[in-house]
C-alpha positions as CSV (number, residue, x, y, z in Angstrom):
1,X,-50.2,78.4,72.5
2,X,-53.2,77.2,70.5
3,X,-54.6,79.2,67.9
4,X,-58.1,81.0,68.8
5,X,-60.1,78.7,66.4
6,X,-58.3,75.6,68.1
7,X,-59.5,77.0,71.2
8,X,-63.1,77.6,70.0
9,X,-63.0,74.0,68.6
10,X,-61.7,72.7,72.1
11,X,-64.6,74.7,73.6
12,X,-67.3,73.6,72.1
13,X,-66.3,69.8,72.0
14,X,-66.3,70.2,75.9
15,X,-69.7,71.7,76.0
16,X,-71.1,69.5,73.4
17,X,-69.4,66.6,75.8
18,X,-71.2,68.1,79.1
19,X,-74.5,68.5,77.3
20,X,-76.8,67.2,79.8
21,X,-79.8,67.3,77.4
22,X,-81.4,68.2,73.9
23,X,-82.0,71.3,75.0
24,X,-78.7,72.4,76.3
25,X,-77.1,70.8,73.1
26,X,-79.3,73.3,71.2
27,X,-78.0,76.3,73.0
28,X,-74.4,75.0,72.4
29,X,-75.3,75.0,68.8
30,X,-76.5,78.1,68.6
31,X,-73.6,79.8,70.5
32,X,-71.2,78.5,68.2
33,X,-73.1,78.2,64.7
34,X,-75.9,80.1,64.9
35,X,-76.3,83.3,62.8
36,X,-74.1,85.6,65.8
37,X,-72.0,82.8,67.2
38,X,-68.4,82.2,67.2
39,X,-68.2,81.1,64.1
40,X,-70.3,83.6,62.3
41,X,-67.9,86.1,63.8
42,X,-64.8,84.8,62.6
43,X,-66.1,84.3,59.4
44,X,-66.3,88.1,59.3
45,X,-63.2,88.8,60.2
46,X,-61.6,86.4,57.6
47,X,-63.7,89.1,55.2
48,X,-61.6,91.5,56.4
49,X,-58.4,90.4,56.3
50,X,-55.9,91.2,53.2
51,X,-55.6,88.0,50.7
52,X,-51.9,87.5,51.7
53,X,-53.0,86.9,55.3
54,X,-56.0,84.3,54.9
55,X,-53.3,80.8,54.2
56,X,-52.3,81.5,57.7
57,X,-55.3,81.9,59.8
């Protein structure tokens, strides 16, 4: 089983692989690095976890 940030990664290259144009690239982008995408989110919740915990995610 992959871990959910392997399976974000795998996500997003498959999108950014299907892109047919600049302008789906762009919204691919954004889903995943804009200022609420997937990586934003995660981000936050490494925030909250205890100090002990971060290493492993």
């Amino acid at each position: 089983m992959l871990h959910p940030l392997e399976q974000l990664r795998d996500e997003a290259l498959v999108q950014i692989a299907s892109a047919p144009d600049e302008r789906v690239l762009e919204t691919v982008r954004v889903k995943f690095l804009g200022r609420s995408g997937s990586i934003s989110e995660w981000s936050d919740k490494m925030k909250s976890l205890p100090k002990e915990e971060k290493p492993a995610v």
